[in-house]
N, CA, C, O and CB atoms as a CASP TS submission, in Angstrom:
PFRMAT TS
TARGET T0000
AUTHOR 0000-0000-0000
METHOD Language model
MODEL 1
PARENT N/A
ATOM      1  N   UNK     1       0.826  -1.191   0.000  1.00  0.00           N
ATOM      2  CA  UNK     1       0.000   0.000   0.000  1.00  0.00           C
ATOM      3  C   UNK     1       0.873   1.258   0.000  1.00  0.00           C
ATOM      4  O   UNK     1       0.767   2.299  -0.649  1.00  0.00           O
ATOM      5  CB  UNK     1      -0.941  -0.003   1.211  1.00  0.00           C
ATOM      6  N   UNK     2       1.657   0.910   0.804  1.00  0.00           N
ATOM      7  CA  UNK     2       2.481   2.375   0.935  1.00  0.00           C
ATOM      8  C   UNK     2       3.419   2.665  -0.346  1.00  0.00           C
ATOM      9  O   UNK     2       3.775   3.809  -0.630  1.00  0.00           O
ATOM     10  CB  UNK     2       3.557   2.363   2.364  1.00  0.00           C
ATOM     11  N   UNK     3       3.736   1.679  -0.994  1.00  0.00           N
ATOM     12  CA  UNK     3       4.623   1.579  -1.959  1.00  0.00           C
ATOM     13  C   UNK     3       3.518   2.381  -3.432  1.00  0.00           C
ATOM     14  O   UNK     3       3.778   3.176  -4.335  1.00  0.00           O
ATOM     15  CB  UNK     3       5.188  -0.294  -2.061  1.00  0.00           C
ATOM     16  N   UNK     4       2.573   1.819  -3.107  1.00  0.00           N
ATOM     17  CA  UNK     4       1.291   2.313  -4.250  1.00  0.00           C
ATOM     18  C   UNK     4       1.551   4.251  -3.928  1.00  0.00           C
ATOM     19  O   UNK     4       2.130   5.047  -4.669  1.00  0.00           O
ATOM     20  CB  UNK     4      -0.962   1.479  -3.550  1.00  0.00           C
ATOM     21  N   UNK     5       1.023   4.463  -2.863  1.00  0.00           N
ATOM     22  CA  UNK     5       1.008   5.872  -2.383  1.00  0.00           C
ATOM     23  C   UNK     5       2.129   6.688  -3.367  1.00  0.00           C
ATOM     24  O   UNK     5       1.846   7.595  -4.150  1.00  0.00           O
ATOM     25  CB  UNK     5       1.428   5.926  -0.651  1.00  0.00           C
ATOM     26  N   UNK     6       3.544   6.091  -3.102  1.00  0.00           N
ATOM     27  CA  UNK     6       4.559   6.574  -3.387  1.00  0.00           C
ATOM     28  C   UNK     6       4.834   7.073  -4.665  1.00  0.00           C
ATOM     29  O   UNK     6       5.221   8.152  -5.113  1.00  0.00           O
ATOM     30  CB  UNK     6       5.265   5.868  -3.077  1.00  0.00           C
ATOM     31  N   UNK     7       4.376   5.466  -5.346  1.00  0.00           N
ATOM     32  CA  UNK     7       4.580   5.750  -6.812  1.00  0.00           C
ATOM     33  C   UNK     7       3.064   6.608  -7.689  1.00  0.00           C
ATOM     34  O   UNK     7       2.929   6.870  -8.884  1.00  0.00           O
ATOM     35  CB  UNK     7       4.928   4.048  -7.525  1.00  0.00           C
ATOM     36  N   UNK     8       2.392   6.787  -6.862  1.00  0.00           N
ATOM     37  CA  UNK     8       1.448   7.499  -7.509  1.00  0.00           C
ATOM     38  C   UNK     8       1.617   9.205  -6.911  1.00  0.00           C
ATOM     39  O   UNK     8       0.866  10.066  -7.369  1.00  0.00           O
ATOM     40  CB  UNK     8      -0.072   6.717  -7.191  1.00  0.00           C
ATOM     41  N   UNK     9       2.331   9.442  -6.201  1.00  0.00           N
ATOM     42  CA  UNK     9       2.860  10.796  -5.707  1.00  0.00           C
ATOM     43  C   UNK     9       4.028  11.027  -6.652  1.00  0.00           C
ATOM     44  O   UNK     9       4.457  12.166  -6.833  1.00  0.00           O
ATOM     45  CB  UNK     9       3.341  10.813  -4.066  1.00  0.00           C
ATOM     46  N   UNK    10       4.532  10.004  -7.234  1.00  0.00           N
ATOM     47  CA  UNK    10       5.727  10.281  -8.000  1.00  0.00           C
ATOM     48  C   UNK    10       5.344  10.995  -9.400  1.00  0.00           C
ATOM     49  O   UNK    10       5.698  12.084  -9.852  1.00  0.00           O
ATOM     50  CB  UNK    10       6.520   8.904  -8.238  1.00  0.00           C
ATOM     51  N   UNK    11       4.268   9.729 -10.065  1.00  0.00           N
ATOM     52  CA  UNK    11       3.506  10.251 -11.293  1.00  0.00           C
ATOM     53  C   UNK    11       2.620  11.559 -10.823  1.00  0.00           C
ATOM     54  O   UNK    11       1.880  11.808 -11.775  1.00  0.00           O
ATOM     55  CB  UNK    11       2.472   8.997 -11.932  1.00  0.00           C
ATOM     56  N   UNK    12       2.468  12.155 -10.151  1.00  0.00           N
ATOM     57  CA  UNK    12       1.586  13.008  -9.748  1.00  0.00           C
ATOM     58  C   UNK    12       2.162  14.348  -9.861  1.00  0.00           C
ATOM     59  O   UNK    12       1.656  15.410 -10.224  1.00  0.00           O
ATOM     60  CB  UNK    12       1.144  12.691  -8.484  1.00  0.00           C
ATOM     61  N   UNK    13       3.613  13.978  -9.371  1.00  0.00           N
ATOM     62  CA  UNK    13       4.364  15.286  -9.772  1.00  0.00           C
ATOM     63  C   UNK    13       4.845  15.286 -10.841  1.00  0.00           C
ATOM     64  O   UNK    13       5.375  16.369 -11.091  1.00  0.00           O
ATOM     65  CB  UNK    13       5.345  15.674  -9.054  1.00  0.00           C
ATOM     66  N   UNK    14       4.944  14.323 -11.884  1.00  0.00           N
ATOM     67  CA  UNK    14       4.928  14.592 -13.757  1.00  0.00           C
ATOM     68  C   UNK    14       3.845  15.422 -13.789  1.00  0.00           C
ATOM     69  O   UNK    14       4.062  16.633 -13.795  1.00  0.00           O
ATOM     70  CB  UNK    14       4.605  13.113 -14.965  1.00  0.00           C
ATOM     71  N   UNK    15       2.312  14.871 -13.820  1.00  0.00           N
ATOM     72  CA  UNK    15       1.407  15.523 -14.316  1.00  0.00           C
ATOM     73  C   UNK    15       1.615  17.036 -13.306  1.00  0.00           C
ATOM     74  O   UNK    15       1.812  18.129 -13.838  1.00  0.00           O
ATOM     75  CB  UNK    15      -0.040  14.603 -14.266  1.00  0.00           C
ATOM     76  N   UNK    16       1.573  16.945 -12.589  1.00  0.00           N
ATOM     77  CA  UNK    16       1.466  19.077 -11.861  1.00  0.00           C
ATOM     78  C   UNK    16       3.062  20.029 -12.384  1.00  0.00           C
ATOM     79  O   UNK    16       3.222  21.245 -12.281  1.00  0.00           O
ATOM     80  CB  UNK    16       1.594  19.129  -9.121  1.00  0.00           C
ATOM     81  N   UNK    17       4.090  18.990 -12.950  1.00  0.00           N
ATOM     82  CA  UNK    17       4.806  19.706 -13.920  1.00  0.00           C
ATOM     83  C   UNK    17       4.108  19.949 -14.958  1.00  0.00           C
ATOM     84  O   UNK    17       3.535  21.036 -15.031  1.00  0.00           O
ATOM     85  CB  UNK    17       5.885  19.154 -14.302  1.00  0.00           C
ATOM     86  N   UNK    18       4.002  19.091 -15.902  1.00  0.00           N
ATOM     87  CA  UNK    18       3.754  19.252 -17.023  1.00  0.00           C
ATOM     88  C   UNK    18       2.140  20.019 -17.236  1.00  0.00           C
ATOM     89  O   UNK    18       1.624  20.380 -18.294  1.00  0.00           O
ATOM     90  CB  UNK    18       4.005  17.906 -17.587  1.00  0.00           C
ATOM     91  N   UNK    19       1.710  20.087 -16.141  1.00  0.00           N
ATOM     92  CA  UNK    19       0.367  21.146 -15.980  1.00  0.00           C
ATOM     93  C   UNK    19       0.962  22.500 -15.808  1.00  0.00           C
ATOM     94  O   UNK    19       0.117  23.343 -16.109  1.00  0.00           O
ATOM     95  CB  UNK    19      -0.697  20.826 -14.555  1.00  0.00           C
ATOM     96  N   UNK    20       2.044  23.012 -15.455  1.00  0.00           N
ATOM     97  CA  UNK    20       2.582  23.726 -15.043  1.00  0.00           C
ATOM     98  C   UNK    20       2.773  24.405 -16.052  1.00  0.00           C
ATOM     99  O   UNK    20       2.222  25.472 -16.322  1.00  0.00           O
ATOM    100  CB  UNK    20       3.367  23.401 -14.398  1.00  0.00           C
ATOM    101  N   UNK    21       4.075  23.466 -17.076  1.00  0.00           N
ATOM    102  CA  UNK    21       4.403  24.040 -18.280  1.00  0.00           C
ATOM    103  C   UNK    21       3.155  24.370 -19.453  1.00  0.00           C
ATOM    104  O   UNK    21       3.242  25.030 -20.488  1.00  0.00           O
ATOM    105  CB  UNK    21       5.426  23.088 -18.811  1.00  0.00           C
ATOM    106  N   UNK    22       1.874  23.585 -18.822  1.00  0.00           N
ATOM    107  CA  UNK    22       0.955  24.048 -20.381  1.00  0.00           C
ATOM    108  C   UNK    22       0.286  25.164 -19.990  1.00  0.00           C
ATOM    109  O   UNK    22      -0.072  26.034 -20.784  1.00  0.00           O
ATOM    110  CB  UNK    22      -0.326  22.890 -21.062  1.00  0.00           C
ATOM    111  N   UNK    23       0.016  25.211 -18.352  1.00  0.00           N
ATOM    112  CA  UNK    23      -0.476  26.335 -18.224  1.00  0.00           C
ATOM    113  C   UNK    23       0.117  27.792 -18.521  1.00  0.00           C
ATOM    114  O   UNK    23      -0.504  28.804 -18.845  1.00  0.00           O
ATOM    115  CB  UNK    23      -0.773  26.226 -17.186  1.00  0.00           C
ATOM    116  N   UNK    24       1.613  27.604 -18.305  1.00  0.00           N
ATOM    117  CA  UNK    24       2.374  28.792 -18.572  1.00  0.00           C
ATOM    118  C   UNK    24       2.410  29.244 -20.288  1.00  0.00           C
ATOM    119  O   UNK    24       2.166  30.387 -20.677  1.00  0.00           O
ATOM    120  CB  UNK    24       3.904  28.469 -17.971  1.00  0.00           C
ATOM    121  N   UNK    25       2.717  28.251 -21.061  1.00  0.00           N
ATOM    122  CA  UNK    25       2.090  28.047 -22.533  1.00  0.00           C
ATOM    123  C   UNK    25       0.857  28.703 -22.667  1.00  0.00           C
ATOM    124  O   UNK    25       0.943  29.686 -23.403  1.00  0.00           O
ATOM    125  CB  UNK    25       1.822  26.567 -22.910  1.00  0.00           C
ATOM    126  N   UNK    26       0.006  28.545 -22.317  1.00  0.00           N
ATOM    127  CA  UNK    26      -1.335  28.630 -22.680  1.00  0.00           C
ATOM    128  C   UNK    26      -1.052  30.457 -22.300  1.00  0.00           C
ATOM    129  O   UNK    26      -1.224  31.326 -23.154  1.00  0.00           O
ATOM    130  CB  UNK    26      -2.655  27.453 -21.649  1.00  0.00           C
ATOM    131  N   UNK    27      -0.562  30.771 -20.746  1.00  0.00           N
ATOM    132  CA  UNK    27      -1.143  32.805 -20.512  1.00  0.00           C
ATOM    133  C   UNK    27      -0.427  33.230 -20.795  1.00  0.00           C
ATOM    134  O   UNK    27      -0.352  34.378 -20.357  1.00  0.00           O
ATOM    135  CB  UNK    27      -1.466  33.728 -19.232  1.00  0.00           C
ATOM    136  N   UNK    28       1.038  32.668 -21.983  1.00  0.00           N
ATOM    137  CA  UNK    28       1.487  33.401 -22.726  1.00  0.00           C
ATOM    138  C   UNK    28       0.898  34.040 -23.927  1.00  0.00           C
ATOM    139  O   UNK    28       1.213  35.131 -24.402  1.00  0.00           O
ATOM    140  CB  UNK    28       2.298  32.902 -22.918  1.00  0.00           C
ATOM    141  N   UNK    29      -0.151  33.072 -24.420  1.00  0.00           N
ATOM    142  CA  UNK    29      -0.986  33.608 -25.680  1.00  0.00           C
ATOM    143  C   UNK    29      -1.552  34.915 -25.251  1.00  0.00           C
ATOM    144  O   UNK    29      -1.482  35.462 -24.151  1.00  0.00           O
ATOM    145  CB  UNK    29      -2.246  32.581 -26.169  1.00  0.00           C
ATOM    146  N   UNK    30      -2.303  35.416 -26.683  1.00  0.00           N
ATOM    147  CA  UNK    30      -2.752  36.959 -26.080  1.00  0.00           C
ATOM    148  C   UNK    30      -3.980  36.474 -25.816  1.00  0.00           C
ATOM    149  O   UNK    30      -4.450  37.606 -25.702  1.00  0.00           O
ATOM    150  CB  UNK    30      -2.751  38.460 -27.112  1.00  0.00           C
ATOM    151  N   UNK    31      -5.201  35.562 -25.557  1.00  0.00           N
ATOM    152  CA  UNK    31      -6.404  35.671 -25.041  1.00  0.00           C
ATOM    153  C   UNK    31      -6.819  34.296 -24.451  1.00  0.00           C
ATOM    154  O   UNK    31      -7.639  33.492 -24.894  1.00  0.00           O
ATOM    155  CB  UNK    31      -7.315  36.186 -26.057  1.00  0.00           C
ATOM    156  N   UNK    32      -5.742  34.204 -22.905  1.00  0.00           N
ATOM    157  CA  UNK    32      -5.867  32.783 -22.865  1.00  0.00           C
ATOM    158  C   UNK    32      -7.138  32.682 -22.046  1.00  0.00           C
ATOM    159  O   UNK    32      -7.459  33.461 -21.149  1.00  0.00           O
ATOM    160  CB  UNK    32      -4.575  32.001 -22.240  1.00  0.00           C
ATOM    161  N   UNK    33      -7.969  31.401 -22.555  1.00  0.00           N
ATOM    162  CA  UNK    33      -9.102  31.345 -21.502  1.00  0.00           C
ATOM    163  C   UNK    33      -8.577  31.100 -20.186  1.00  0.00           C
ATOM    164  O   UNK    33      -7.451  30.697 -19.895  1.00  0.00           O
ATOM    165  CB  UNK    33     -10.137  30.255 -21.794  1.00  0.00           C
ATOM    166  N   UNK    34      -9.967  31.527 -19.089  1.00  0.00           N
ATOM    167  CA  UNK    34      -9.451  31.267 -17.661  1.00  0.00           C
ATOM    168  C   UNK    34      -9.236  30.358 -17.512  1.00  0.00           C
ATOM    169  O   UNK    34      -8.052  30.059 -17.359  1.00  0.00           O
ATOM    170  CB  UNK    34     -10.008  31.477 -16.688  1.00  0.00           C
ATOM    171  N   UNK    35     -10.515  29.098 -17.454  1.00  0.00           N
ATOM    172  CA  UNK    35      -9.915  28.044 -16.684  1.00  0.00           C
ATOM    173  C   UNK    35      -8.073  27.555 -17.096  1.00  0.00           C
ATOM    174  O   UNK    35      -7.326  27.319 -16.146  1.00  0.00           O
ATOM    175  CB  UNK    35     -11.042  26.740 -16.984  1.00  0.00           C
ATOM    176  N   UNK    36      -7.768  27.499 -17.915  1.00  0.00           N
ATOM    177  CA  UNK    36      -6.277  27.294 -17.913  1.00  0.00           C
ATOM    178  C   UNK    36      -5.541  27.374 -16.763  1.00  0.00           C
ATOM    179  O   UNK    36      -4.735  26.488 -16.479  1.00  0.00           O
ATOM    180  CB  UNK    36      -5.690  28.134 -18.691  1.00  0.00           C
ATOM    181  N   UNK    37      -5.734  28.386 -16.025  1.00  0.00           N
ATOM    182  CA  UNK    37      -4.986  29.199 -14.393  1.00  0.00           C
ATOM    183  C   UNK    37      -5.233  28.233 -13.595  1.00  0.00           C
ATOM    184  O   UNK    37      -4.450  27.747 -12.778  1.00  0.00           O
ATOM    185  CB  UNK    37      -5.724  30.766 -13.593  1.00  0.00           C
ATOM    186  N   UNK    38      -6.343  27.920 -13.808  1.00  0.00           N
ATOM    187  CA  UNK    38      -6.985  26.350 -12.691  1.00  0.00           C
ATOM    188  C   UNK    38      -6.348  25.184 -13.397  1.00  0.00           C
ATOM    189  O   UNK    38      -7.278  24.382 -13.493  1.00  0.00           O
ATOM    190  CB  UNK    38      -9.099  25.938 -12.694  1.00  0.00           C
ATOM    191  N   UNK    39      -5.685  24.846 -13.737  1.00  0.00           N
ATOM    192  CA  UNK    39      -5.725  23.509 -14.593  1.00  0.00           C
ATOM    193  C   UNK    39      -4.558  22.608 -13.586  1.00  0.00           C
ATOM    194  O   UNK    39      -4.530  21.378 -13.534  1.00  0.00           O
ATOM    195  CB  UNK    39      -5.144  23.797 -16.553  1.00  0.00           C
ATOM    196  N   UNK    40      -3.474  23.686 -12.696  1.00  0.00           N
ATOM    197  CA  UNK    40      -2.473  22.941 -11.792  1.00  0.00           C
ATOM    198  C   UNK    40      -3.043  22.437 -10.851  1.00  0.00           C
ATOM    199  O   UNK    40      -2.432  21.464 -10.410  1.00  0.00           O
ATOM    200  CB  UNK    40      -1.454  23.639 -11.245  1.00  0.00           C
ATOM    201  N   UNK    41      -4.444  22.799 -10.073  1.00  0.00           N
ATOM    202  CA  UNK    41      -4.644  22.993  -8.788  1.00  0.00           C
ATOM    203  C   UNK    41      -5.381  21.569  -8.626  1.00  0.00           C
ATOM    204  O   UNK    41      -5.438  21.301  -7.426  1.00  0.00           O
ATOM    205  CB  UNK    41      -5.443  24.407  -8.395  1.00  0.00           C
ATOM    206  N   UNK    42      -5.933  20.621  -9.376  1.00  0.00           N
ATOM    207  CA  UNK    42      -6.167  19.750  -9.095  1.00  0.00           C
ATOM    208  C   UNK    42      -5.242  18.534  -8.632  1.00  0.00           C
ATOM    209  O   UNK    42      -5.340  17.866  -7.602  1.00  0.00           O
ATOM    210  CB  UNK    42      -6.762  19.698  -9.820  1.00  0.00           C
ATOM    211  N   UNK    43      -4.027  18.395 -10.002  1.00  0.00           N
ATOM    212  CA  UNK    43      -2.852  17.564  -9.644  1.00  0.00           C
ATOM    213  C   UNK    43      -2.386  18.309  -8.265  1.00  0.00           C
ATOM    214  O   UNK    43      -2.666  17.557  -7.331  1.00  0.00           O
ATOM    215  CB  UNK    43      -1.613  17.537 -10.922  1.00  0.00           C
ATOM    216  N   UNK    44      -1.908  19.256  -7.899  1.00  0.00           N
ATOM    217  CA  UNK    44      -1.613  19.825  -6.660  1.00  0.00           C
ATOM    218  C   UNK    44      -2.229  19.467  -5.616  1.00  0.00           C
ATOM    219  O   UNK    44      -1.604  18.747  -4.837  1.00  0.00           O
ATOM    220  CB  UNK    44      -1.717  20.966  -6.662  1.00  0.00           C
ATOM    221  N   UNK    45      -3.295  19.760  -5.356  1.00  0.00           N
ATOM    222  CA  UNK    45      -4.552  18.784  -4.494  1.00  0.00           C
ATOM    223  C   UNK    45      -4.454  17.668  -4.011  1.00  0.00           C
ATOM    224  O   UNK    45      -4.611  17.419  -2.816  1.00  0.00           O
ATOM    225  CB  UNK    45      -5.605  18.429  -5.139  1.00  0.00           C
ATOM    226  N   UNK    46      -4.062  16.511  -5.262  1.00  0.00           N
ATOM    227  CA  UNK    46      -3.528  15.086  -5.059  1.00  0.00           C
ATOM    228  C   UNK    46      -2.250  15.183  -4.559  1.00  0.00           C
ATOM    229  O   UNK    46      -2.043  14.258  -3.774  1.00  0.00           O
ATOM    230  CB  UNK    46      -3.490  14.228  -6.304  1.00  0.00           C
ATOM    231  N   UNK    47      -1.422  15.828  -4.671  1.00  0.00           N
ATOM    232  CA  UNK    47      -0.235  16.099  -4.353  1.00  0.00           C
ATOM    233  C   UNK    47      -0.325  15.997  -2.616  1.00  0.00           C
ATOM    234  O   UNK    47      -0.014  15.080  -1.857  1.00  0.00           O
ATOM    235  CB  UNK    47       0.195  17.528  -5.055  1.00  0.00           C
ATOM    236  N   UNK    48      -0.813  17.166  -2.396  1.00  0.00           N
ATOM    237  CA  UNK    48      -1.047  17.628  -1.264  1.00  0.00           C
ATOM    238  C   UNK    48      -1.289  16.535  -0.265  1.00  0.00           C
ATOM    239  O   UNK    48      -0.362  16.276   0.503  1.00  0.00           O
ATOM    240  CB  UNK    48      -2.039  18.505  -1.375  1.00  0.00           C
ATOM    241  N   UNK    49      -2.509  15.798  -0.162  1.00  0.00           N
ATOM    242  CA  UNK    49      -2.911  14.488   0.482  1.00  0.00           C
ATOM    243  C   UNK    49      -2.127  13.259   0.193  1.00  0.00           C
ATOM    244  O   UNK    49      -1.810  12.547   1.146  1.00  0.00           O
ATOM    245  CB  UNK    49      -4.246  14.183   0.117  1.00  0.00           C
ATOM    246  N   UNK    50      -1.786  12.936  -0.987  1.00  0.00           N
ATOM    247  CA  UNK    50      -0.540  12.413  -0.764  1.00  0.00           C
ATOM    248  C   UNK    50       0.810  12.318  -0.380  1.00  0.00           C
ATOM    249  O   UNK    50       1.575  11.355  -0.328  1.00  0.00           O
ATOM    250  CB  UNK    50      -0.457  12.270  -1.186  1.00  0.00           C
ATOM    251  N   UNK    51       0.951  13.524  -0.118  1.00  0.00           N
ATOM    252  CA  UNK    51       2.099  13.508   0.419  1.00  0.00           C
ATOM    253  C   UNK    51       2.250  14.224   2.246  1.00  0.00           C
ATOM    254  O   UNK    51       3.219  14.221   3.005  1.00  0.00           O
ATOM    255  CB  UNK    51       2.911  14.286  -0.744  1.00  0.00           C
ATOM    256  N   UNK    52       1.205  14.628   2.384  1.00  0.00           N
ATOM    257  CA  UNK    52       0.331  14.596   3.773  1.00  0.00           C
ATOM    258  C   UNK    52       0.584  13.178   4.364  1.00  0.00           C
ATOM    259  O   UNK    52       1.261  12.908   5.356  1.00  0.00           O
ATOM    260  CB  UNK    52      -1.439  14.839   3.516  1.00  0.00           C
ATOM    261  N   UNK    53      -0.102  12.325   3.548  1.00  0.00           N
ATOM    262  CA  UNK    53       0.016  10.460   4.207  1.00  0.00           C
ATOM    263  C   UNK    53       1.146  10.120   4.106  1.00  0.00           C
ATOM    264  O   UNK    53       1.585   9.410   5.011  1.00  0.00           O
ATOM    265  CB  UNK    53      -0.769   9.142   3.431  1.00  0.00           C
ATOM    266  N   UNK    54       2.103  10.515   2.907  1.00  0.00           N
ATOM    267  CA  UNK    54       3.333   9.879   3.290  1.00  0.00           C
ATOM    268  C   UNK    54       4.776  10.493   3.995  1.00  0.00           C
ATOM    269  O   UNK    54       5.863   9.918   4.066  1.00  0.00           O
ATOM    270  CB  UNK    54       3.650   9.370   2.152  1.00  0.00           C
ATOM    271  N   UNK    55       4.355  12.045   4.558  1.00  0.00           N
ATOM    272  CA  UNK    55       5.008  12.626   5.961  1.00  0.00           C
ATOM    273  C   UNK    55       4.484  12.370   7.370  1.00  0.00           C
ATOM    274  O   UNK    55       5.044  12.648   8.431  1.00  0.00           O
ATOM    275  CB  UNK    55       4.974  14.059   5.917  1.00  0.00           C
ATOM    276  N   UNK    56       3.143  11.706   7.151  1.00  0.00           N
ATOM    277  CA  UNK    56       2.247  10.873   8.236  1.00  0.00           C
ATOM    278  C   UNK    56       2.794   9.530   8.994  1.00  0.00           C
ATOM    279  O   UNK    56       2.843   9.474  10.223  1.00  0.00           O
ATOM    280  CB  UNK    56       0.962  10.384   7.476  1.00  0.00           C
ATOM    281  N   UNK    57       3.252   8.318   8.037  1.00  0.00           N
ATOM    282  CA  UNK    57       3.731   7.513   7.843  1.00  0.00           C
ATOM    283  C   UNK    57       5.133   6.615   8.946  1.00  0.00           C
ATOM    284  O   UNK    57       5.118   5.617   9.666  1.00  0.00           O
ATOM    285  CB  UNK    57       3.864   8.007   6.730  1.00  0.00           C
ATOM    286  N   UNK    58       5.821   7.268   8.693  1.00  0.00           N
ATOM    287  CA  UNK    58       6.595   7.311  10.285  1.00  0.00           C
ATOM    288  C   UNK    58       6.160   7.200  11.555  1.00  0.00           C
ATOM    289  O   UNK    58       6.386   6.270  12.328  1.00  0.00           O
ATOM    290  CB  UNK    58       7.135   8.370  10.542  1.00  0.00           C
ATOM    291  N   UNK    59       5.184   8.708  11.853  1.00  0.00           N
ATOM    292  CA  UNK    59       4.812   8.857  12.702  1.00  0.00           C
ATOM    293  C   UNK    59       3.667   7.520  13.103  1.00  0.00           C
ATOM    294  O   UNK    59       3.772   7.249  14.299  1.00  0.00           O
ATOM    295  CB  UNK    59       4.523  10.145  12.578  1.00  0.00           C
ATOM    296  N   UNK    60       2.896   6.876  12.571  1.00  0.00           N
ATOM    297  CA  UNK    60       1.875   6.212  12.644  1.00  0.00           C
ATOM    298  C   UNK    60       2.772   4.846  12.777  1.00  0.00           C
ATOM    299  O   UNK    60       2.550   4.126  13.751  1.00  0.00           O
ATOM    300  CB  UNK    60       0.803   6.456  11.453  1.00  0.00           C
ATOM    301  N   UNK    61       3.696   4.495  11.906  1.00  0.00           N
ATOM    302  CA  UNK    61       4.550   3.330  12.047  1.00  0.00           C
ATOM    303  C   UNK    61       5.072   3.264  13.549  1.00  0.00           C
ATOM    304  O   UNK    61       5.082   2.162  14.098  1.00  0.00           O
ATOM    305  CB  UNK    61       5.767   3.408  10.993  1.00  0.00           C
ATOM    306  N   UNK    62       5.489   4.346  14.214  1.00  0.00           N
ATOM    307  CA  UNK    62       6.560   4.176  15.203  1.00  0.00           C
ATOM    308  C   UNK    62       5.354   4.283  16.797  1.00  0.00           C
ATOM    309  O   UNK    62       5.674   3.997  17.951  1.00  0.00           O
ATOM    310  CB  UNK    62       8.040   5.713  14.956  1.00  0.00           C
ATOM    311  N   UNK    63       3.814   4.841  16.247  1.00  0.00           N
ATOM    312  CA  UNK    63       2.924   4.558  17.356  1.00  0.00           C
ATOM    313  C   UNK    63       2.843   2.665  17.262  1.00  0.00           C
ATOM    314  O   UNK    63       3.129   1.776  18.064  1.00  0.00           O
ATOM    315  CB  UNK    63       1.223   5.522  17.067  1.00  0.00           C
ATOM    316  N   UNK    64       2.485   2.673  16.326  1.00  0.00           N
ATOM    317  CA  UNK    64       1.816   1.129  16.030  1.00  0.00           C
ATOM    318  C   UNK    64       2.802   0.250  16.474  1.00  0.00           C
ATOM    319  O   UNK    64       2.361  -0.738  17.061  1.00  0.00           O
ATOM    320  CB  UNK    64       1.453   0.723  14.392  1.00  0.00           C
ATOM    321  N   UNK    65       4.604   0.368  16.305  1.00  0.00           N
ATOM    322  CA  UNK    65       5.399  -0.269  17.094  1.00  0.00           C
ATOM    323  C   UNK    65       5.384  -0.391  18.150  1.00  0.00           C
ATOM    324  O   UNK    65       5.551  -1.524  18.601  1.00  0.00           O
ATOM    325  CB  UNK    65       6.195  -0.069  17.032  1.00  0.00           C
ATOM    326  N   UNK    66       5.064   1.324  19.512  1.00  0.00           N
ATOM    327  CA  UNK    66       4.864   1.207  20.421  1.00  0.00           C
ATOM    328  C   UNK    66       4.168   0.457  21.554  1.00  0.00           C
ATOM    329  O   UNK    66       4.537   0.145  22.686  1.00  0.00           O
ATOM    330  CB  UNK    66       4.807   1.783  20.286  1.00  0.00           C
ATOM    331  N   UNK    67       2.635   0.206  20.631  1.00  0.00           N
ATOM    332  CA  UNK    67       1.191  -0.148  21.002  1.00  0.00           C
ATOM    333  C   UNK    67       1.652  -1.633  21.251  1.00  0.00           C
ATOM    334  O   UNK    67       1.393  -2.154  22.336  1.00  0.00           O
ATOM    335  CB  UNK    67      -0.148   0.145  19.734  1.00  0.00           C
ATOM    336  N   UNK    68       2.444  -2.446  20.104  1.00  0.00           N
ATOM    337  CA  UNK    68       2.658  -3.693  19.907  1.00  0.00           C
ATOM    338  C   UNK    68       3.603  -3.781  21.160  1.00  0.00           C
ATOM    339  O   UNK    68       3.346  -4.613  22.031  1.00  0.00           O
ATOM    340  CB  UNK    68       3.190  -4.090  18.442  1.00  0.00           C
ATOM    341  N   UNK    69       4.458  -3.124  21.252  1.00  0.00           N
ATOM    342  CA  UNK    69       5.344  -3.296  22.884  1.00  0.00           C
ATOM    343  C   UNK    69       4.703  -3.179  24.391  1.00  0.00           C
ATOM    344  O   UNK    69       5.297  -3.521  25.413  1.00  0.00           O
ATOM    345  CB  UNK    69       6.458  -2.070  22.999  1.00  0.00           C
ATOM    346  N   UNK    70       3.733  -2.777  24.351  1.00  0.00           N
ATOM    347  CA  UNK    70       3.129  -2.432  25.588  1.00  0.00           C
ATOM    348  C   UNK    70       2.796  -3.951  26.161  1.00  0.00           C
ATOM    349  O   UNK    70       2.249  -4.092  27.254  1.00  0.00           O
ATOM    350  CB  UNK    70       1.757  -1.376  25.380  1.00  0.00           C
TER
END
């Protein structure tokens, strides 16, 4: 599971690059539509919660070790 997390945080930051670069593409033109400006914030989003769970991760590992020692 955790290994899944990882590699889909990995591909996640291809796509919010390469959202990055089309968005910057795109408000270079002279009449770029809006939504374009929005187009990072979703991959970012995923970003965000994923990588939330996997700075989480440790911390939750090293309770769950504890619990098991008691």
């Amino acid at each position: 599971m955790n290994l899944t997390f990882r590699q889909v945080h990995r591909w996640l930051s291809v796509v919010f690059t390469l959202s990055i670069v089309v968005t910057a593409v795109a408000l270079a033109q002279e009449a770029p539509p809006v939504w374009v400006a929005y187009l990072p914030l979703f991959p970012l989003a995923l970003l965000l919660l994923t990588g939330l769970y996997l700075f989480a991760l440790p911390y939750t590992a090293r309770r769950r070790r504890a619990a098991r020692g008691r």
